[in-house]
C-alpha positions, 0 to 999 in steps of 0.5 A: 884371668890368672890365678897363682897356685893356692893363693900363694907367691909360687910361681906356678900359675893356672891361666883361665880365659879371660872374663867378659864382662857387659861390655864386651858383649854384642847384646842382640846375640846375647839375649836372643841366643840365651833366649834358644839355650835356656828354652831348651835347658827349661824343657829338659828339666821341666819334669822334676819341677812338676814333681817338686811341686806336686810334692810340696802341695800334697796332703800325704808324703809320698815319695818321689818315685812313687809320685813319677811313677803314678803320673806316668801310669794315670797322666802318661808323658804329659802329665810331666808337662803341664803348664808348660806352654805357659812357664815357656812364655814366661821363661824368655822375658825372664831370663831376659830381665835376669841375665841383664841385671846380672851382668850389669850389676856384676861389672858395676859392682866389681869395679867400685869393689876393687876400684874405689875400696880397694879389695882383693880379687877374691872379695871383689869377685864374691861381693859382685857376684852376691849383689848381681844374684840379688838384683836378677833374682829381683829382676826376674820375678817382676814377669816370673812371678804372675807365670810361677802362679799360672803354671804351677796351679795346672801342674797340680791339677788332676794330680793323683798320689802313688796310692792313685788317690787325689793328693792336693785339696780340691783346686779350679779346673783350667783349660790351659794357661790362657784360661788360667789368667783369666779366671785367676784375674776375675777372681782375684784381680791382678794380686792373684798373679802375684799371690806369693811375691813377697815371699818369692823375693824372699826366697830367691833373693837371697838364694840367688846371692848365696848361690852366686857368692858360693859359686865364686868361692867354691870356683877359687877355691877348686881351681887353687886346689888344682893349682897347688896339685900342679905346683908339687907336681912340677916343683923341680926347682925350674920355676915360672911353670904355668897351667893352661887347663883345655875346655873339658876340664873348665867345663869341669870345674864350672859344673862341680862349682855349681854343684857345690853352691846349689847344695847349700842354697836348697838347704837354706831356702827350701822352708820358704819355697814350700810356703811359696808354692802352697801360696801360689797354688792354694787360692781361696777356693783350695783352702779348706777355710774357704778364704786366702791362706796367709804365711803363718796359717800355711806354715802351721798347716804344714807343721800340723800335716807333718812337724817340720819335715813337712816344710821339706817335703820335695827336697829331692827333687828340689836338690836335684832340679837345682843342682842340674839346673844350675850345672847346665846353666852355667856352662850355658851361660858361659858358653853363651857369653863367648858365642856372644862377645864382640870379634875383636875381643874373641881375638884378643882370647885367643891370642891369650 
């Protein structure tokens, strides 16, 4: 990958590694590796989740120290834990769905975008990354789904505020995530599992998209800024200068680039993850109606609870979650992809 300092015809150019796209990858290795990688990045952040939707189910705002703090003094360690066995199942076959359709639908869709339209680079790039975020995210939660119901639902329960009062309303009582399915299945049949899936799609759709889009953009836009700054540094009239950046400052630019796009994302679909989580944790029994909560009735108890602010209630940790998650996955994930690419094309990067 080239890219011209800037976007303009100077003659200073930063060189990238070259892309690897899905056929350049050796598929065993890349989803069993990936497999390993993100367990490991899931257990990591696993904590602030349990806060995130701790916060958003609690009747009362409490804020996020205050909530860690109350679960570490009543629950210990464990407390940060809950559910997670269960969200572990889930996470393999998920990202496995995940990371499939990113990478086909990206190389399909940025071929016919610069092939057959005819668009720029940089258009090419956003448009492939948009589609490829929407197709995962849709992908994903066929399996995501029925675990984000199971797993969330036991890391609330026993959930205390930081006055160390009970801060959700009165839910089920699981012993463990298999128990979990089973009492949800004999209550609800299969729609339990997948109380919230609408909504899901809804939610991380669109936001894996504008993730993805921004990360393209902002990746561009980051790496012509450091392009430009190369070009007046090194404009002594010599030409033809090129910038090879080593693999700190790649990994650099990923990390800052993943930042930037999981700021904008949070913001615009943070209502929709509240109204999500309260779906998927407040069964019929929780409700205090005493029968399936709906969209429109939770978003009125919400503003009821606490006006709009109430819908942001986990912000923090959202934020947090997303922006680290986001970090970490994907230098991961690029770190990932060049653990898994054929050898001849290993050699093919490192000659250039």
């Amino acid at each position: 990958m080239s890219l011209t300092a800037a976007e303009d015809d100077s003659a200073s150019e930063i060189h990238l590694p070259a892309d690897i796209d899905w056929e350049m990858l050796d598929k065993s290795k890349f989803f069993f590796l990936g497999a390993a990688l993100f367990s490991g990045v899931s257990g990591t952040l696993y904590p602030i989740v349990v806060l995130k939707t701790r916060q958003q189910v609690m009747l009362n705002d409490t804020s996020s120290f205050k909530m860690a703090s109350s679960i570490f003094r009543t629950e210990g360690c464990r407390g940060f834990y809950r559910g997670f066995g269960t969200s572990l199942m889930g996470t393999i076959p998920a990202r496995a769905l995940y990371m499939g359709a990113l990478e086909v639908t990206k190389s399909n869709v940025g071929n016919v975008a610069s092939g057959r339209l005819g668009l720029s680079e940089a258009s090419s790039s956003a448009i492939a990354n948009a589609a490829a975020g929407l197709s995962a995210a849709m992908a994903a939660q066929l399996v995501w789904t029925p675990i984000d119901v199971v797993s969330q639902r036991l890391m609330v329960q026993g959930g205390v505020c930081g006055s160390g009062s009970s801060c959700t309303v009165g839910l089920k009582r699981y012993n463990g995530g298999i128990d979990a399915f089973r009492k949800i299945i004999n209550s609800d049949g299969v729609r339990g599992l997948y109380r919230g899936f609408g909504i899901s799609i809804l939610t991380y759709a669109p936001s894996n998209a504008v993730w993805w889009a921004s990360y393209s953009i902002a990746h561009r836009v980051i790496w012509g800024s450091i392009g430009c700054y190369w070009c007046k540094k090194n404009d002594n009239g010599n030409g033809g200068t090129c910038y090879r950046p080593d693999g700190k400052a790649v990994v650099a630019v990923q990390g800052l680039s993943a930042a930037m796009a999981s700021g904008a994302s949070a913001l615009v679909t943070m209502p929709l993850d509240t109204i999500k989580t309260r779906l998927q944790v407040l069964d019929g029994e929780g409700s205090a109606r005493g029968k399936s909560m709906t969209v429109m009735q939770t978003v009125r108890d919400l503003v009821k609870e606490g006006g709009l602010g109430a819908c942001y209630r986990g912000l923090g940790p959202r934020w947090a979650s997303m922006s680290m998650s986001a970090t970490t996955m994907i230098t991961t994930y690029e770190f990932l992809k060049r653990l898994s690419t054929k050898n001849q094309v290993c050699e093919v990067n490192e000659r250039l």
